[in-house]
MARZA-955148 format. One record per residue (C-alpha): residue number from 1; residue in three letters; chain; z, y negated, x negated. Coordinates in steps of 0.1 Angstrom, whole numbers. Last residue first. Example, Ala and Ser with C-alpha at 12.3 -4.5 7.8 and 13.67 -1.06 7.14 Angstrom:
! MARZA-955148
+------+--------+------+-------+-------+-------+
: ropa : badren : tido :    zz :    yy :    xx :
+------+--------+------+-------+-------+-------+
:    2 :    SER :    A :    71 :    11 :  -137 :
:    1 :    ALA :    A :    78 :    45 :  -123 :
+------+--------+------+-------+-------+-------+
***
This chain:
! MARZA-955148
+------+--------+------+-------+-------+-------+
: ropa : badren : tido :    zz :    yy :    xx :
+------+--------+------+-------+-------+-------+
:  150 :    UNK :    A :    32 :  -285 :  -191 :
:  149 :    UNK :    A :     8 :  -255 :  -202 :
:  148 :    UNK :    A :    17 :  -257 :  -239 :
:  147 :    UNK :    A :    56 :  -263 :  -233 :
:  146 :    UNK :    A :    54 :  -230 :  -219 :
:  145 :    UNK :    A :    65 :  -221 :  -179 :
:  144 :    UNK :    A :    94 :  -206 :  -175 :
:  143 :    UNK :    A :    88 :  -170 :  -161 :
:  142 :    UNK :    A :    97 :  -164 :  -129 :
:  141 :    UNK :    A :   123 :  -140 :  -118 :
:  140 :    UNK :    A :   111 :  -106 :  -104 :
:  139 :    UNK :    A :   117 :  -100 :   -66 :
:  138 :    UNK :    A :    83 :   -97 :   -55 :
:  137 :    UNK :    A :    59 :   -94 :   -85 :
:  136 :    UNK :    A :    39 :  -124 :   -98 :
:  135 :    UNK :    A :    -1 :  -126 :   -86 :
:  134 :    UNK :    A :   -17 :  -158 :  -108 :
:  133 :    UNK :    A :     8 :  -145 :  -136 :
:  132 :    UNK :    A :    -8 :  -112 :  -143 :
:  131 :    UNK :    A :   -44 :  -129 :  -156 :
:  130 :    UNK :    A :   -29 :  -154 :  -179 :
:  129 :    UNK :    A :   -10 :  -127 :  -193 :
:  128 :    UNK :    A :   -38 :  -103 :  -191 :
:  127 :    UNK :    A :   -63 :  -133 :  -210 :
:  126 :    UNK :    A :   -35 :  -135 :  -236 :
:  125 :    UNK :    A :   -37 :   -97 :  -242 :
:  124 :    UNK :    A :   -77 :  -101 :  -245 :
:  123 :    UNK :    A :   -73 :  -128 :  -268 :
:  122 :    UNK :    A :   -48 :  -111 :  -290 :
:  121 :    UNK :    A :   -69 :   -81 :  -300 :
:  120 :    UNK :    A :   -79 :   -91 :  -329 :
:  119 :    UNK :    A :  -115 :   -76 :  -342 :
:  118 :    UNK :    A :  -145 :   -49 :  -338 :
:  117 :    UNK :    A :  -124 :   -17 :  -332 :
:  116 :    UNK :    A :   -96 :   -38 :  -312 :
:  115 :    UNK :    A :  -121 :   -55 :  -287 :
:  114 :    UNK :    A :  -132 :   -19 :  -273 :
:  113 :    UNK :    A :   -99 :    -3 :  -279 :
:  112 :    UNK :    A :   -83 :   -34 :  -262 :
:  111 :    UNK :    A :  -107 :   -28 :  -233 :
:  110 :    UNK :    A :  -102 :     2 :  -224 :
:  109 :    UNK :    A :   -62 :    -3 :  -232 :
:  108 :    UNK :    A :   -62 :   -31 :  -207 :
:  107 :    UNK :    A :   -81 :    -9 :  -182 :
:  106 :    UNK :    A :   -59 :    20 :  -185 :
:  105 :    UNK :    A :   -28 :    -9 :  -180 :
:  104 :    UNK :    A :   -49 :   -17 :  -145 :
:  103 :    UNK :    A :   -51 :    15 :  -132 :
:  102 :    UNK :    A :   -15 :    21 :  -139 :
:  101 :    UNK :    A :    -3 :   -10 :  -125 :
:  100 :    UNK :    A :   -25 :    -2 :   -93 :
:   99 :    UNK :    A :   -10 :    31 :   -88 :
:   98 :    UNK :    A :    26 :    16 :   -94 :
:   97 :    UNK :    A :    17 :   -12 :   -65 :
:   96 :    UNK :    A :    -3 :     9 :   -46 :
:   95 :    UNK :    A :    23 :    31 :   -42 :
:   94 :    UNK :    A :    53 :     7 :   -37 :
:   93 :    UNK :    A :    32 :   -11 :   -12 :
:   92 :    UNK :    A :    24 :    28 :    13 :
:   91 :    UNK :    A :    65 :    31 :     6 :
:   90 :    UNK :    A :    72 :     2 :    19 :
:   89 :    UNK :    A :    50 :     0 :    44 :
:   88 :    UNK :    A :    57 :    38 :    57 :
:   87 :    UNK :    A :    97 :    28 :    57 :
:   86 :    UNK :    A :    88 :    -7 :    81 :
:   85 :    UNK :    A :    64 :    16 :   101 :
:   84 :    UNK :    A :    95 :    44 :   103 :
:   83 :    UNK :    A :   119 :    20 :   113 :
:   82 :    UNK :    A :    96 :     3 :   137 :
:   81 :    UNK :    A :    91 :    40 :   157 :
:   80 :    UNK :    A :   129 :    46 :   156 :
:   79 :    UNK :    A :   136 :    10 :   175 :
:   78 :    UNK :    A :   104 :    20 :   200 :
:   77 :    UNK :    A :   117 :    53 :   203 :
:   76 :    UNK :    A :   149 :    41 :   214 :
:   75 :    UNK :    A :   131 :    13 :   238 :
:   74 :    UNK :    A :   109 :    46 :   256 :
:   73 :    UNK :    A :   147 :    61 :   262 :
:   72 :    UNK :    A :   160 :    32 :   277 :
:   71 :    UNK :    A :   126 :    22 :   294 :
:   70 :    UNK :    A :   121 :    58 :   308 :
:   69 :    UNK :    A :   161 :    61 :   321 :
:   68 :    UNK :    A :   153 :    25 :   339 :
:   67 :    UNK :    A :   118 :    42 :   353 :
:   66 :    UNK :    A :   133 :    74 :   365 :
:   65 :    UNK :    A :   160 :    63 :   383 :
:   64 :    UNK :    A :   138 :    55 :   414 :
:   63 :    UNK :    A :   124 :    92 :   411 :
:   62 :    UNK :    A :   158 :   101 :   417 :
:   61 :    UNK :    A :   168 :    82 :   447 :
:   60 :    UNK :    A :   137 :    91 :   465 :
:   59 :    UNK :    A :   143 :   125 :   460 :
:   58 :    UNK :    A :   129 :   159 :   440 :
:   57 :    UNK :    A :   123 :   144 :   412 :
:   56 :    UNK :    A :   109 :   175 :   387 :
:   55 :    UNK :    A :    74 :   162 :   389 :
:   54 :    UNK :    A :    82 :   126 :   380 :
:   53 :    UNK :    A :   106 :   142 :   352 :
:   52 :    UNK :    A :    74 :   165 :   339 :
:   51 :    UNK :    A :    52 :   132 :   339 :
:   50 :    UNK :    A :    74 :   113 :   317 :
:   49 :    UNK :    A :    79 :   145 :   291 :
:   48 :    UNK :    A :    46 :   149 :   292 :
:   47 :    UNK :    A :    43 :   107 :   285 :
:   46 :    UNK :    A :    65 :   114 :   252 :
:   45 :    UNK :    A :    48 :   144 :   240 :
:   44 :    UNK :    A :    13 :   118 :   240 :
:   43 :    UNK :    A :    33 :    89 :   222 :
:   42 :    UNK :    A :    50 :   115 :   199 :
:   41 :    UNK :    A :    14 :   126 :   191 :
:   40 :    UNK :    A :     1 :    90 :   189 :
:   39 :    UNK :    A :    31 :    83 :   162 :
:   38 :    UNK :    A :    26 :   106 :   142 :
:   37 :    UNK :    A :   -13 :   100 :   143 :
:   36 :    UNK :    A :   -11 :    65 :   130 :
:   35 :    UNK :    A :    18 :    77 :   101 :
:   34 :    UNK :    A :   -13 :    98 :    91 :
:   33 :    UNK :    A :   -35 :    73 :    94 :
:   32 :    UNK :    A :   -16 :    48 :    75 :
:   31 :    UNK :    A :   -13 :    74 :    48 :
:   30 :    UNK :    A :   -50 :    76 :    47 :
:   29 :    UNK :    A :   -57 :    39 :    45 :
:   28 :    UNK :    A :   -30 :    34 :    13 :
:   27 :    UNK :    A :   -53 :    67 :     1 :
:   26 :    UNK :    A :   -81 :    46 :     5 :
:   25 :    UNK :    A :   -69 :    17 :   -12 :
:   24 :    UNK :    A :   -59 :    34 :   -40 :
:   23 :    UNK :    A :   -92 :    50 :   -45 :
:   22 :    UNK :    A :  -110 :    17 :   -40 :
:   21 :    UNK :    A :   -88 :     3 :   -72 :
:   20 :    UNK :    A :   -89 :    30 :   -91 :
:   19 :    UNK :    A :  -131 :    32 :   -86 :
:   18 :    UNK :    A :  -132 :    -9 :   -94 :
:   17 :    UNK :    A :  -109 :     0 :  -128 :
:   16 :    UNK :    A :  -132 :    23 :  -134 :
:   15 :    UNK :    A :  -161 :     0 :  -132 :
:   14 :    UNK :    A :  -142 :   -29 :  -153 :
:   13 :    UNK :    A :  -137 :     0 :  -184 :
:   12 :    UNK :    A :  -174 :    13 :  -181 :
:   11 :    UNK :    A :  -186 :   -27 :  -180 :
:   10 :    UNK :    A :  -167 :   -33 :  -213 :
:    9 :    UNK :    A :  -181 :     0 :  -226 :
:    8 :    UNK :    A :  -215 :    -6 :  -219 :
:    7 :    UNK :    A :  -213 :   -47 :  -231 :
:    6 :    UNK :    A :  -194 :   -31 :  -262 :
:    5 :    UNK :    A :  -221 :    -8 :  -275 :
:    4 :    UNK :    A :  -243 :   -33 :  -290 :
:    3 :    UNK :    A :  -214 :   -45 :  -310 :
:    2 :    UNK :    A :  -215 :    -9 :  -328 :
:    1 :    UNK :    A :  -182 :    14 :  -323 :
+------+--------+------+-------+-------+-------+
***
């Protein structure tokens, strides 16, 4: 590869990275639209139902039951309905996590092919490093911190 070619490459390997990223993002946006309509279908089966027990009451005594048997049941939906957001955002972060990793090791190795056919690649590793620490992963333990940047 000719040093004029790098610049091309260089921006090749950042503008696929972009397109990763994006694409991630949508998909994050699709899944939350799918979890979104989920739930509006329940929502809509759920006020049937409410309407079919006003029709069915056929006293005063049980159409005034109706609204404390609706909030119980409505409240037991509501717990399941959390459970599944909390499960859809971890799962919707675990994906865009891994997907970004991925997206962002292809990158490295773009450009470490680029720097490594006209020198060292050791800069552009330390720039990642430098790069990765500014956002650390949940739950991993922090890195000491070199004498160098003490």
């Amino acid at each position: 590869m000719s040093i004029d070619t790098i610049p091309l490459q260089l921006h090749k390997a950042n503008l696929e990275l972009q397109l990763q990223i994006t694409r991630l993002t949508q998909e994050g946006g699709q899944r939350w639209l799918e979890v979104a309509a989920k739930a509006g279908s329940e929502g809509i089966a759920e006020a049937k139902a409410e309407i079919e027990g006003v029709k069915q009451a056929g006293n005063w005594q049980s159409l005034a039951t109706l609204p404390g048997e609706s909030f119980w049941r409505m409240l037991q939906h509501r717990v399941g309905d959390s459970q599944d957001l909390t499960q859809a955002a971890i799962k919707n972060q675990a994906a865009f996590a891994s997907g970004l990793q991925e997206a962002i090791e292809s990158w490295q190795k773009s450009v470490g092919e680029v720097f490594g056919s006209t020198g060292s690649t050791q800069p552009v590793k330390d720039l990642f490093k430098q790069w990765a620490s500014l956002w650390p992963i949940p739950g991993a333990q922090p890195q000491a911190k070199s004498a160098e940047s003490a």
